[in-house]
Phi, psi and omega in degrees: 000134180268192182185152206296122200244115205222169164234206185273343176285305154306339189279316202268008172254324165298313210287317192299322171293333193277339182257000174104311184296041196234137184222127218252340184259008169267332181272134173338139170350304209279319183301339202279281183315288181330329190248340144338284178302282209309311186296342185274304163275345164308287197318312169298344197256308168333313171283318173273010137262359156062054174248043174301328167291343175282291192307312185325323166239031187206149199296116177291330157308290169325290173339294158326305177296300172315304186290323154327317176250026150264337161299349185226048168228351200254000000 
């Protein structure tokens, strides 16, 4: 089963989109990719738990991140 893998950057890039600062015509190259990839595994780890029912009322980022720290409690 796979599971949500993030790094301390990625983690500080989600908080930041998740709090609003984050604007896609403002941000670095690098930052664009980064959350690119990250919204790219998100998406895959959602079909391969066919958690659409999860996702449908909260920000998949946010989701994404939760499952990332409930896997580094197990």
């Amino acid at each position: 089963m796979a599971k949500a893998e993030l790094t301390a950057q990625e983690i500080a890039l989600i908080d930041k989109h998740l709090s609003g600062g984050y604007n896609p015509f403002f941000a670095s190259k690098e930052e664009q990719e980064m959350l690119n990839s990250i919204i790219e595994r998100a998406q895959a780890l959602e079909a391969e738990l066919d958690a659409y029912d999860e996702t449908v009322e909260t920000d998949l980022l946010k989701w994404y991140k939760q499952k990332f720290e409930e896997s580094a409690k197990n």
